[in-house]
N, C-alpha and C positions, 0 to 999 in steps of 0.2 A: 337669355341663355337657351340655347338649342333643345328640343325633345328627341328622346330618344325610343320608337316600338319597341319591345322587347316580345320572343316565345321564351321558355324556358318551364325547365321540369324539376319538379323539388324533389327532392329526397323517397319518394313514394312513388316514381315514376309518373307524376300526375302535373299534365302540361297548364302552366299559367302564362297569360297574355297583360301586357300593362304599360304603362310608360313612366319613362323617366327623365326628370328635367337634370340635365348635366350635362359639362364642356364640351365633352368629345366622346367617342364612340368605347374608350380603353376604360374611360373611367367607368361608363355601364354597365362595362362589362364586371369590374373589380367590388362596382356597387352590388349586382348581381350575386355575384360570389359569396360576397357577405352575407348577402340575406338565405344563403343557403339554397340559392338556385342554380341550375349548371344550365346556362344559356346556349340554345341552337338555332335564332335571328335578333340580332339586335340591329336594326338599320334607323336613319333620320326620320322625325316625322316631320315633314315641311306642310304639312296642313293641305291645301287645296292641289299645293304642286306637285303633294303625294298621288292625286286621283289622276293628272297627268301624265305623271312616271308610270304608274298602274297601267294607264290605256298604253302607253309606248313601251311596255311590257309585254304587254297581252300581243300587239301589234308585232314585236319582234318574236315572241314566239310563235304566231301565225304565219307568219313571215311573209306577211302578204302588205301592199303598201297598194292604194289608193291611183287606181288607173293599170297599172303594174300586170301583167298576165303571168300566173303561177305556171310553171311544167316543172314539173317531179316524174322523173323518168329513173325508174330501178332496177336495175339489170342484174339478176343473181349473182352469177359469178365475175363482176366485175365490180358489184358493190364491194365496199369496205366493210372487216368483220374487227370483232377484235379479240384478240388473240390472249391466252391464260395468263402468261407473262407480263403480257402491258396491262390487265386486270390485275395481276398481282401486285406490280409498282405503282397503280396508282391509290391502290387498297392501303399499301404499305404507307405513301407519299400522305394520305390524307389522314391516317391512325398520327404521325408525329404530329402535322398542323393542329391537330384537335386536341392531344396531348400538350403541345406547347401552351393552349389556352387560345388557340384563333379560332373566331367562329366560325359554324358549319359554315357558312354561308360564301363567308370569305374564301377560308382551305378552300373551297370548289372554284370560287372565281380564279383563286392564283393557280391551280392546277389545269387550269381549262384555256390556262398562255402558253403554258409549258408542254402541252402535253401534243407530243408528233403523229398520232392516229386522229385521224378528221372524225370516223365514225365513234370512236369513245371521247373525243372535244364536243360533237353535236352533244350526248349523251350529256356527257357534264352539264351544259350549258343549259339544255332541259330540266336536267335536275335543280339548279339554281334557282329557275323560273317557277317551279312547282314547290321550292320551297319559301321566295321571296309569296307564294299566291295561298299560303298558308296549309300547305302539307308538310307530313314530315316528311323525314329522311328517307323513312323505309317505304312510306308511298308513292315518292320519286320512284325509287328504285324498282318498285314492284311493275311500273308501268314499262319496264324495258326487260321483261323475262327471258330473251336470247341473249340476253348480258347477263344477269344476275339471277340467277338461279333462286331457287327457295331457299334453299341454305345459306346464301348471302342475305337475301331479302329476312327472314324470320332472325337471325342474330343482330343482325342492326336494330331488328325489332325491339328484340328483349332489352340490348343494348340500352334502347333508348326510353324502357318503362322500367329501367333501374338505376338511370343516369348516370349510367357507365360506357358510354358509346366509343370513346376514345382506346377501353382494355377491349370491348368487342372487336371494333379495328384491326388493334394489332393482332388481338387473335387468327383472326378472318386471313391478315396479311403473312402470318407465321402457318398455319394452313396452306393457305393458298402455295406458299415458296417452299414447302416442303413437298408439294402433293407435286409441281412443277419441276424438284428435283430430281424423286423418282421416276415420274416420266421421261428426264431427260437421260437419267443411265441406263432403262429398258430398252428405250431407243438406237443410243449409242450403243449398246452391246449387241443391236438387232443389224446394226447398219454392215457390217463388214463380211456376215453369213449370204447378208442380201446382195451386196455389193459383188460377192464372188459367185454368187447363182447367177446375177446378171451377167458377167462378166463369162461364164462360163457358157449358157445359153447361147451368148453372141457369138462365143468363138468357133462353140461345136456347129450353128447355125452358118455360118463361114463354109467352115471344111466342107461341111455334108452337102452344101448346096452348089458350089463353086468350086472348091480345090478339089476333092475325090472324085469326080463326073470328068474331070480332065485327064488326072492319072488315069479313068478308068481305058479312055479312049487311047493315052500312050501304051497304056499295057495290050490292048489291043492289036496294034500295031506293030509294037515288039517282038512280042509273044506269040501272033499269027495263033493259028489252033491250039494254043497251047494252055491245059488248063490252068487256074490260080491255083493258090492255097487257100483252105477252106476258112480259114479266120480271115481271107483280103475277099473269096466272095461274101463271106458273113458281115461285111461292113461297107462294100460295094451296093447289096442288097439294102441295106438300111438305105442309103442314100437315095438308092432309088425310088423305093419306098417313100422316103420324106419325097425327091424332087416331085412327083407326081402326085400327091397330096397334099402338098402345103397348103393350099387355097382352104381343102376340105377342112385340115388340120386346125388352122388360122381362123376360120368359120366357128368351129366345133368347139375352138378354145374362149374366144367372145363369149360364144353363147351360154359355158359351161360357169365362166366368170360371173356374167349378168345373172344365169339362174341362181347362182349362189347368192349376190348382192339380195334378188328380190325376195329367195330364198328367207335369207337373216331377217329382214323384214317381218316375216308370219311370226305370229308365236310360238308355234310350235317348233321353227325354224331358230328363231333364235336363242331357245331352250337349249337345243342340240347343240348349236354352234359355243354357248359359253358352258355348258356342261365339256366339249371336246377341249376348250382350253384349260379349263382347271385339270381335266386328267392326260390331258398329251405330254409324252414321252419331251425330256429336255427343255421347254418351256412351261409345262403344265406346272412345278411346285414355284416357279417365279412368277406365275400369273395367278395363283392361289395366295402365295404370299401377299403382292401387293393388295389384292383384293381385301383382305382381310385386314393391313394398314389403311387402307384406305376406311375400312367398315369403324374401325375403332377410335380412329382419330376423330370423326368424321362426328359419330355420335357422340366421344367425350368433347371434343370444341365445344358442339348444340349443349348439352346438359350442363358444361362448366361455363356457360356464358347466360343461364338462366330459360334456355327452352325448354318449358314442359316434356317430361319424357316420351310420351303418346307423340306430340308433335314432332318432337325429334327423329324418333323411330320411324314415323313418314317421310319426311323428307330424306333420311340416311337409304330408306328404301327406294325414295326416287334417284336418288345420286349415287348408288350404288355400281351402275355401270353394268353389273352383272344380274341375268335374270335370277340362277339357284340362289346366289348371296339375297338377291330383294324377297326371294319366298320366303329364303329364313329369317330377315329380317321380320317380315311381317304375318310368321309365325309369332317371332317374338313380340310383336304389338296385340297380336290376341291375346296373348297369354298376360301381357300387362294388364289390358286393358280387363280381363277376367280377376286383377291380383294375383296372381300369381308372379313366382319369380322368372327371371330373362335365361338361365342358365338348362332347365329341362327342355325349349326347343330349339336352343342352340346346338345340344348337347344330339336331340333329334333329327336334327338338320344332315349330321355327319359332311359336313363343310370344314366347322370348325375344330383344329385339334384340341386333345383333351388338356392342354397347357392352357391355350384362351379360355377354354371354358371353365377350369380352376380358377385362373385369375379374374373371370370377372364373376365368378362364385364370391371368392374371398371380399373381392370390390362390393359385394350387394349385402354380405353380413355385417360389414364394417366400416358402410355409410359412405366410401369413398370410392364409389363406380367410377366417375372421368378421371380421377388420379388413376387410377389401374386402367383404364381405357388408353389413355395417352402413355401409359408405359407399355404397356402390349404394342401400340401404335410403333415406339420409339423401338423395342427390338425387333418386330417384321420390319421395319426396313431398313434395320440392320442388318437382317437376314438377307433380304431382298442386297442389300449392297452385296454381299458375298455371294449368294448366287450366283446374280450377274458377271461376278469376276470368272466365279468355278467355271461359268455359261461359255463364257468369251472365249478362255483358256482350252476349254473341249473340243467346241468350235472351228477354233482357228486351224489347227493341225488336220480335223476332218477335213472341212474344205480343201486345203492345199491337196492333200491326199487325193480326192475326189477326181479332182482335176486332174491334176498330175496321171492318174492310173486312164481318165476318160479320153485326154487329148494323147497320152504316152500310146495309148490304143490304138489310135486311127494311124500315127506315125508309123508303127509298128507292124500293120496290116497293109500297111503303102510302102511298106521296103522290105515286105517279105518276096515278092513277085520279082525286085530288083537281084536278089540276092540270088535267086533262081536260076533269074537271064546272066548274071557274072558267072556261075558253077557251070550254066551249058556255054557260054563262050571262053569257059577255062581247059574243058574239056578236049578238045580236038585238038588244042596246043600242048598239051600234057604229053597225048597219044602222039602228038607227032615230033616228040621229042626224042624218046622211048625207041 
């Protein structure tokens, strides 16, 4: 009868290793179960042929074969990334496998056929390796930290020292597709303000450079000494102004982009920069909101999946996105860390309004902070959906507007001069009718 390796974690989070003699790979598993362990590798022990498969392990994760010349050539922006979406389906894809009862090991292998991005397939396929070579899950993972953040990495952790990795999962994947939702309506509601600035830059960028510089020359010609109307020089002169500029213009605006890029970079730069979006006119209460969905969910996930509060509060501070929100988070990790309650420098902070800060008041006297965490969570982006809607709606009629008055401008300053030359070639026929 075949042997079977086994890792697995009993009830106390506390990892045992052992073997067992039985048929096939399902019953190990079901024998496991029984004795109260929840298994995270059960693979063959074939004895000697094990040490074999070991080396041709080791050897395809080296990926180097014997005579063979290695080149790994990485090219930034043409390497493969992956993207929050395909992290969150496969988060999602691998919380059911571990739930239906398939081992880690496995889930990863059958995810790692299926899965259409190369650079999260290598990933998987690593992580398989480093857990077939006696790591866990969460030590796979932590070795790939442009994929999986701390927040992913420390819930799979707790996850898996309370033998609950499969609710962590789906947590992590309910997370993840939520957090991915709201980014895709902020978006969506950004794209059509942006859509008509571009669309508007181009057109007025048209006119002023090519079509007004023509008329100007037909009025010229027309008109002989004759002066304009002062709204057709008044937009003649802009023209000119841009055409004899633009190089400087074009120059000035680069530079002015770049400074601000390197700008956000400094600290003190990008203090400014997410302090300006929490309080900017029109987007500033839909950039505060999310913010603060983002703070709540983020830390009741961590707390209700078993992360230490202290550690949670760090990582919510690194993932936070926002500098002011991470100072006041880690106002608030002082203040735990002293004993004291989370509610005095939240309340400090003046980030959060004084509804979050009753609600997670109430949550801390009555022992149920991540249920009030994730309900706070659930209506900011509630909120957040009706902003966005209000957002769109304001929006849209502005732009139209915008346009309409900037392009109706130039049209109007280009057939003022016309109207001029019809009333003096109307003239002499009038009188010589008379």
């Amino acid at each position: 009868m075949p042997k079977y390796s086994y890792v697995a974690m009993d009830s106390r989070g506390k990892e045992t290793k052992g073997v067992l003699e039985v048929s096939n790979q399902n019953e190990a598993i079901n024998r496991l179960k029984e004795m109260g362990y929840f298994p995270t590798k059960v693979v063959e022990d074939k004895g000697k042929a094990a040490g074999g498969k070991g080396k041709a392990a080791a050897a395809r994760r080296s990926g180097k074969k014997k005579g063979a010349l290695e080149i790994n050539i990485n090219i930034p922006f043409l390497s493969g990334r992956v993207k929050s979406k395909s992290l969150s389906v496969f988060t999602r894809q691998l919380a059911t496998l571990v739930d239906a009862g398939l081992p880690l090991l496995r889930g990863l292998r059958v995810l790692e056929k299926q899965e259409p991005n190369p650079t999260l397939r290598k990933i998987i396929v690593d992580l398989g390796y480093a857990i077939e070579g006696g790591s866990t899950f969460s030590e796979g993972l932590a070795q790939h930290p442009k994929v999986f953040n701390r927040l992913f990495v420390n819930m799979v952790k707790a996850g898996e020292l309370g033998g609950v990795l499969e609710i962590v999962l789906a947590r992590l994947a309910e997370f993840m597709e939520k957090a991915e939702k709201i980014k895709g309506k902020v978006k969506a509601a950004m794209f059509y303000p942006v859509a008509v600035m571009v669309v508007a830059i181009g057109v007025l960028a048209v006119l002023m450079l090519f079509v007004v510089p023509k008329f100007k020359a037909i009025f010229a010609e027309m008109l002989g000494g004759a002066g304009l109307p002062p709204f057709t020089e008044f937009v003649l002169g802009i023209s000119d102004n841009i055409a004899e500029n633009f190089p400087a213009v074009a120059i000035g605006v680069i530079a002015f982009t770049i400074f601000l890029v390197v700008f956000k970079k400094t600290k003190i730069g990008r203090k400014i920069v997410d302090m300006f979006k929490l309080r900017m006119p029109v987007l500033g209460p839909v950039v505060s909101k999310v913010a603060i969905a983002r703070f709540t969910r983020t830390l009741g996930t961590l707390v209700s999946s078993g992360v230490p509060i202290l550690q949670a509060l760090t990582i919510v501070k690194e993932t936070s996105g926002n500098v002011i929100i991470g100072n006041a988070v880690s106002s608030v990790h002082e203040s735990v860390k002293e004993g004291e309650t989370i509610t005095a420098p939240l309340e400090a902070s003046k980030v959060f309004p004084p509804m979050v800060i009753s609600m997670v008041d109430v949550g801390e006297q009555t022992g149920a902070l991540p249920e009030m965490l994730m309900k706070i969570a659930d209506n900011y982006e509630e909120e957040v959906d009706n902003a966005v809607s209000a957002m769109t709606s304001l929006l849209e009629p502005i732009m139209i507007v915008f346009l309409a008055v900037v392009v109706g401008s130039i049209v109007i300053a280009l057939f003022l001069p016309l109207i001029t030359l019809i009333d003096q070639l109307g003239s002499p026929q009038s009188g010589g009718g008379e």
